[in-house]
N, CA, C and O atoms as CSV, one atom per row, in Angstrom:
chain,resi,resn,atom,element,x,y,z
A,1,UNK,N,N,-11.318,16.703,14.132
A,1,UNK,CA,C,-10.460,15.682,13.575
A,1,UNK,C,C,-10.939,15.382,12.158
A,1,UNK,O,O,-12.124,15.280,11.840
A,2,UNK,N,N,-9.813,15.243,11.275
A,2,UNK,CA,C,-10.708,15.068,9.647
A,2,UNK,C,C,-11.045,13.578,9.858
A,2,UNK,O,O,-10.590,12.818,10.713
A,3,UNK,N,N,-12.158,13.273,8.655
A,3,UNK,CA,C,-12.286,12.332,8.756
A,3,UNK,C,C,-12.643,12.110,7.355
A,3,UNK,O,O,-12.792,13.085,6.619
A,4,UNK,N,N,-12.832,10.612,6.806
A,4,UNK,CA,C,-13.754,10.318,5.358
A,4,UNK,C,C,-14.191,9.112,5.457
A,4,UNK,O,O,-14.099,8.433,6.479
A,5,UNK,N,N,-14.703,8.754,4.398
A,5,UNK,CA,C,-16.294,7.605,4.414
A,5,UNK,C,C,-15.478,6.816,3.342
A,5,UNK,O,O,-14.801,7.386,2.487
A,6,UNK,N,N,-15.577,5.661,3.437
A,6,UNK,CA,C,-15.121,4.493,2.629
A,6,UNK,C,C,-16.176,3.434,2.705
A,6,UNK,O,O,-16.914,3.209,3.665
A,7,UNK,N,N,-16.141,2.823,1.564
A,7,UNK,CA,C,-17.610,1.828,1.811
A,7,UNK,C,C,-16.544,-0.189,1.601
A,7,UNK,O,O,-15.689,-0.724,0.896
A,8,UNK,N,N,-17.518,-0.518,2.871
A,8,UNK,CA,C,-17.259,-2.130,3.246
A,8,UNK,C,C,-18.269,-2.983,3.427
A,8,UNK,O,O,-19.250,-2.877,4.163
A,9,UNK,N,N,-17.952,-3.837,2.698
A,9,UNK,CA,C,-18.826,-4.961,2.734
A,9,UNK,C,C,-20.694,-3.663,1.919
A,9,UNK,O,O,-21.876,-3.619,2.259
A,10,UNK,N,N,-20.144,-3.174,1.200
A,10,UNK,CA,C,-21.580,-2.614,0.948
A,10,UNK,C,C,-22.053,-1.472,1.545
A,10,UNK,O,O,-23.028,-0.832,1.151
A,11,UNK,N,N,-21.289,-1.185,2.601
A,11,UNK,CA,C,-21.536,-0.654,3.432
A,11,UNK,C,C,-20.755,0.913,3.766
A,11,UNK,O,O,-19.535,0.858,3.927
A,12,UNK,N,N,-21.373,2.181,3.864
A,12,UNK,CA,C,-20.343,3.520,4.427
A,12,UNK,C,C,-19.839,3.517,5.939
A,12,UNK,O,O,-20.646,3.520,6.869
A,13,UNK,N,N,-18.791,3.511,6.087
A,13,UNK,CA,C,-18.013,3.466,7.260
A,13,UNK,C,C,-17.696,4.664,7.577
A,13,UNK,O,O,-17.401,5.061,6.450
A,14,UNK,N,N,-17.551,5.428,8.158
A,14,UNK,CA,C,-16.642,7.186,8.744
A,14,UNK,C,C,-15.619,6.320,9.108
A,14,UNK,O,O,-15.775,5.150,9.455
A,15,UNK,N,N,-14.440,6.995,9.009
A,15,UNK,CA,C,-12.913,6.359,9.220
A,15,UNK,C,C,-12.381,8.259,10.599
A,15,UNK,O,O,-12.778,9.285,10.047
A,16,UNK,N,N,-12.018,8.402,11.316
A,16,UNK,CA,C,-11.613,9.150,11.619
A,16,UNK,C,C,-9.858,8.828,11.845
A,16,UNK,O,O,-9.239,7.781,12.034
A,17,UNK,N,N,-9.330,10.610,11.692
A,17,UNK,CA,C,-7.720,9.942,11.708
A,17,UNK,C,C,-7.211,10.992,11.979
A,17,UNK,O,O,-7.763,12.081,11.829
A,18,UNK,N,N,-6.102,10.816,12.408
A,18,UNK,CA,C,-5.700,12.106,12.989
A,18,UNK,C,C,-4.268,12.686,12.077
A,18,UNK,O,O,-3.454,12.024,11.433
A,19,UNK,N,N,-4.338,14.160,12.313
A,19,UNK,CA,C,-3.317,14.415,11.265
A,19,UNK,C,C,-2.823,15.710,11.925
A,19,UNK,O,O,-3.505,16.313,12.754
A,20,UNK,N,N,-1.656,16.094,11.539
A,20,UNK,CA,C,-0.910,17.684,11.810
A,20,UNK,C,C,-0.509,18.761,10.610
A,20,UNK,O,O,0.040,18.460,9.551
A,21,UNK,N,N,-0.860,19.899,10.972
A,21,UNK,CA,C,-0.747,20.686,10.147
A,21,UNK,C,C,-0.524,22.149,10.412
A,21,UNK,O,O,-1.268,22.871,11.076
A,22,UNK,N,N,0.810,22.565,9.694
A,22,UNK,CA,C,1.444,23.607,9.771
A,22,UNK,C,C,1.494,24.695,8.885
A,22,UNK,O,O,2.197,24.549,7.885
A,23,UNK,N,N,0.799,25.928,9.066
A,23,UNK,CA,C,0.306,26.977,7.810
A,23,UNK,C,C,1.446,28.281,8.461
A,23,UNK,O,O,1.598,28.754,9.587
A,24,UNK,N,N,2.115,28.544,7.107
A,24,UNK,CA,C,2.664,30.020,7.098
A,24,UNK,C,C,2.978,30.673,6.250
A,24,UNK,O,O,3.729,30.244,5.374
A,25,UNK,N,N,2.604,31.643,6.249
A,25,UNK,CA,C,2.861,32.580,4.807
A,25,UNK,C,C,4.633,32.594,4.432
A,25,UNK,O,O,5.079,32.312,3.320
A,26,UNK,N,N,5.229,32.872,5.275
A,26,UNK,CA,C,6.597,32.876,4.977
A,26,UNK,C,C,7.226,31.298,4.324
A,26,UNK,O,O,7.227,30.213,4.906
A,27,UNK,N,N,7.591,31.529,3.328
A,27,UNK,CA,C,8.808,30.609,2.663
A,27,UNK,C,C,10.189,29.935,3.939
A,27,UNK,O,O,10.816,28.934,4.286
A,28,UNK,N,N,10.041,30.945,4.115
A,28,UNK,CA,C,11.706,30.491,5.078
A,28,UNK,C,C,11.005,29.669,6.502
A,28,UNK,O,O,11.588,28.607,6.721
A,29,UNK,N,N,10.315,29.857,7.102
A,29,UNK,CA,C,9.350,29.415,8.349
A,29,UNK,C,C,9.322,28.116,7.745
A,29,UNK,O,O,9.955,27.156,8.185
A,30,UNK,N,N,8.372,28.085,6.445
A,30,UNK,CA,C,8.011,26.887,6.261
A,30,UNK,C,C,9.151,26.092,6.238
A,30,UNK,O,O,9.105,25.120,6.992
A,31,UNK,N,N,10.008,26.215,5.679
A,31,UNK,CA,C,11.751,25.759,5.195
A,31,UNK,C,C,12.106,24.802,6.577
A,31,UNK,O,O,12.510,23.652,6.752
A,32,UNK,N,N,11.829,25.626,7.202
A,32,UNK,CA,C,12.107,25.544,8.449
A,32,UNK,C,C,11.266,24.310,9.693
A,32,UNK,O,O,11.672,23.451,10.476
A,33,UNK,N,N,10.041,24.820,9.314
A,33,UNK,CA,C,9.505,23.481,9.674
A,33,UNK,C,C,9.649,22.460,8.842
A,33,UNK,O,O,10.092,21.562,9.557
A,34,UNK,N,N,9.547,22.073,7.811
A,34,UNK,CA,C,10.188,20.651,6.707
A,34,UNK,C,C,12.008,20.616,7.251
A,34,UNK,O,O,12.546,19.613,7.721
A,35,UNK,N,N,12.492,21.559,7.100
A,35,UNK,CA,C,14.170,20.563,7.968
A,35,UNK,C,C,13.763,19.909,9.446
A,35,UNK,O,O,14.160,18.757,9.622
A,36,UNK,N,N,13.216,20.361,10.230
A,36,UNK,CA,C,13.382,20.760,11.378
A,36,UNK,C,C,12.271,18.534,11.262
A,36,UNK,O,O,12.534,17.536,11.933
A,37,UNK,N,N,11.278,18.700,10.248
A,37,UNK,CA,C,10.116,17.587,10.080
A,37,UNK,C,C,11.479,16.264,9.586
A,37,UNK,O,O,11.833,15.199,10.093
A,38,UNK,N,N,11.830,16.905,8.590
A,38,UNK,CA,C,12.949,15.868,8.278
A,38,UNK,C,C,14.485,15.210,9.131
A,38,UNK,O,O,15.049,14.130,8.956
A,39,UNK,N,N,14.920,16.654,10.325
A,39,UNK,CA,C,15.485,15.739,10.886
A,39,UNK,C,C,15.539,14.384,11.913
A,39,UNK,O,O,16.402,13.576,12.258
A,40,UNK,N,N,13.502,14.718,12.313
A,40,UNK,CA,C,13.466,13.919,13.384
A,40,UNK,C,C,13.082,12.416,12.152
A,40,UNK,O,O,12.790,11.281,12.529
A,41,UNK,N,N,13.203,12.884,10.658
A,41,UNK,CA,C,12.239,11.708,9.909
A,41,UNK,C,C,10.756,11.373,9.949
A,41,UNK,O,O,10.266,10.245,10.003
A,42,UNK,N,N,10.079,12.631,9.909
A,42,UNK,CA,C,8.955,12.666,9.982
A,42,UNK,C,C,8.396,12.801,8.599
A,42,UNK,O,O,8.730,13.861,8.069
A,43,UNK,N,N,7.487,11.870,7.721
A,43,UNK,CA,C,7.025,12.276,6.539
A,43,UNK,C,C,6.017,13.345,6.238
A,43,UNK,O,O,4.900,13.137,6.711
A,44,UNK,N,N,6.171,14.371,5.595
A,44,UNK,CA,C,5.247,15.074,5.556
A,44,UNK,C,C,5.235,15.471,4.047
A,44,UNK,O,O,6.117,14.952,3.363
A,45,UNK,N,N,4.119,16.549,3.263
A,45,UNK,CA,C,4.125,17.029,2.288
A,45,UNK,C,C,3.391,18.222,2.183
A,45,UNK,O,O,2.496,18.472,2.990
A,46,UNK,N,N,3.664,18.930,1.330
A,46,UNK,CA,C,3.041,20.560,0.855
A,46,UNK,C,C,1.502,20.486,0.931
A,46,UNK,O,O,1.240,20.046,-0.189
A,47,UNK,N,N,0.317,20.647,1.569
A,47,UNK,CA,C,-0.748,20.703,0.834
A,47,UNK,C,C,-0.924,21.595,-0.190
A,47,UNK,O,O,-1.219,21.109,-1.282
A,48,UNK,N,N,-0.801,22.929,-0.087
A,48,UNK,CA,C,-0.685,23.666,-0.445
A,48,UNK,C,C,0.145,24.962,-0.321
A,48,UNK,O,O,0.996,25.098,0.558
A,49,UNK,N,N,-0.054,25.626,-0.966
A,49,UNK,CA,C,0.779,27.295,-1.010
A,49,UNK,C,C,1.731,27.544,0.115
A,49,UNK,O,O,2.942,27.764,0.119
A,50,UNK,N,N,0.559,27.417,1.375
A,50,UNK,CA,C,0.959,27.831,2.728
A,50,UNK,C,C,1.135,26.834,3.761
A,50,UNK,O,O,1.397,27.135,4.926
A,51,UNK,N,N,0.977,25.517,3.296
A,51,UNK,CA,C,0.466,24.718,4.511
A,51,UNK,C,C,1.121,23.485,4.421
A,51,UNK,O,O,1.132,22.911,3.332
A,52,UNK,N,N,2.004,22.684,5.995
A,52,UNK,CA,C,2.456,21.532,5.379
A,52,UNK,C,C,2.025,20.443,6.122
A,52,UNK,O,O,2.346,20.566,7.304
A,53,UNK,N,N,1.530,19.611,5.920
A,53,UNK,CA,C,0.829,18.341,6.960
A,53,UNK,C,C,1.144,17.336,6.647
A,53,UNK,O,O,1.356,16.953,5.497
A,54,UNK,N,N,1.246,16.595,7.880
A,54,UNK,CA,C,1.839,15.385,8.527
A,54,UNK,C,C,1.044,14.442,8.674
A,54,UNK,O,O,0.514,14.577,9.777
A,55,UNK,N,N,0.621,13.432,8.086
A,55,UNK,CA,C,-0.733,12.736,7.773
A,55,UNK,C,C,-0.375,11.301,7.795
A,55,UNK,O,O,-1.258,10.561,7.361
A,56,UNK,N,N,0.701,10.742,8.195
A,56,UNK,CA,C,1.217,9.263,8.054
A,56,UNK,C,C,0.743,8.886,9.953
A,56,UNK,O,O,1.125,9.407,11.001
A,57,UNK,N,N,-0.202,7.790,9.668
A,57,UNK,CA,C,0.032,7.368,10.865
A,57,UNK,C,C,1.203,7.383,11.844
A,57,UNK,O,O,1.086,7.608,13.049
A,58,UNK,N,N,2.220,7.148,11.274
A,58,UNK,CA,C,3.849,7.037,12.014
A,58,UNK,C,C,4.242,8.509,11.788
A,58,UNK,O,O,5.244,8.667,12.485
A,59,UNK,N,N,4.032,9.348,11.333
A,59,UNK,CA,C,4.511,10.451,11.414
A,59,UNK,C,C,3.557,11.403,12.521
A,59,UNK,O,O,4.033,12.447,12.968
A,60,UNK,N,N,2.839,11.163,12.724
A,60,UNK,CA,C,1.707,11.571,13.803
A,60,UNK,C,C,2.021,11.067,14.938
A,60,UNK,O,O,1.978,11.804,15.924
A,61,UNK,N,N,2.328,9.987,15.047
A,61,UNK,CA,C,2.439,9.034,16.451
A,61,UNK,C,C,3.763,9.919,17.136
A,61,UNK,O,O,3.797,10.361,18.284
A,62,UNK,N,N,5.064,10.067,15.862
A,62,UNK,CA,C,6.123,10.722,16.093
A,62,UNK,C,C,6.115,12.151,17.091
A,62,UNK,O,O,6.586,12.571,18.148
A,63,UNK,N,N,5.397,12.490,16.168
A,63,UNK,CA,C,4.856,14.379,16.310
A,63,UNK,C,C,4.069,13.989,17.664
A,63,UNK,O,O,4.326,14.905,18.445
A,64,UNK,N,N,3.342,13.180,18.218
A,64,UNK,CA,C,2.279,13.293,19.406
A,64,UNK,C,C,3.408,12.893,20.479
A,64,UNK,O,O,3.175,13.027,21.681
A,65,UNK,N,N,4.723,12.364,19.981
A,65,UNK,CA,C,5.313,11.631,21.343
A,65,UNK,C,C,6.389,13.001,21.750
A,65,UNK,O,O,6.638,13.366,22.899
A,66,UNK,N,N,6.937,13.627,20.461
A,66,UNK,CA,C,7.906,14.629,20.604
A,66,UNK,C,C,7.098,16.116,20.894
A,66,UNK,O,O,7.837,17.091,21.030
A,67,UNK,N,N,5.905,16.296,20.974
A,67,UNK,CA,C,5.197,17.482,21.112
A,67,UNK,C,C,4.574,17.407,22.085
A,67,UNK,O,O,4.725,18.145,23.058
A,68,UNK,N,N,3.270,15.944,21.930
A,68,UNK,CA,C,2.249,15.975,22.890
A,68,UNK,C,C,1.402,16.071,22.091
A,68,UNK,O,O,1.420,16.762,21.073
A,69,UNK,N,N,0.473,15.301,22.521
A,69,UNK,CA,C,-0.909,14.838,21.687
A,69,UNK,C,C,-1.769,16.192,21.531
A,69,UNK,O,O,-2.030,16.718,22.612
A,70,UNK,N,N,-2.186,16.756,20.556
A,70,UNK,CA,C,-3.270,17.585,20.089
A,70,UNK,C,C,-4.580,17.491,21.070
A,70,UNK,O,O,-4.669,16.535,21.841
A,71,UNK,N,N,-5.349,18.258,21.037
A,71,UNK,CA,C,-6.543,18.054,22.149
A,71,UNK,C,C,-7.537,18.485,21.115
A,71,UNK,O,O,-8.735,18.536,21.395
């Protein structure tokens, strides 16, 4: 699970969070998962080249209720 460090009260915290992520070389696949992300209204964005992830708390919750929670 990714996670990152934020500091409170002075202090480093680990924050863990959960996120989804979809890698494919093909253009059209990907196309495909972003319509397919957008019709249920799921926010997502490009990380990069190949890869598109779903990183909004509410867009995760979405994806875990219509898929099933990640293990």
């Amino acid at each position: 699970m990714p996670w990152t460090t934020k500091i409170v009260a002075g202090e480093r915290k680990r924050y863990d969070y959960p996120r989804w992520q979809f890698t494919n070389h093909s253009a059209d696949i990907r196309e495909l998962c972003c319509w397919a992300l957008d019709l249920v209204g799921i926010p997502w964005r490009q990380s990069n080249t190949y890869v598109i992830s779903v990183s909004t708390r509410a867009g995760v919750a979405r994806l875990d209720e219509l898929i099933g929670a990640k293990c």
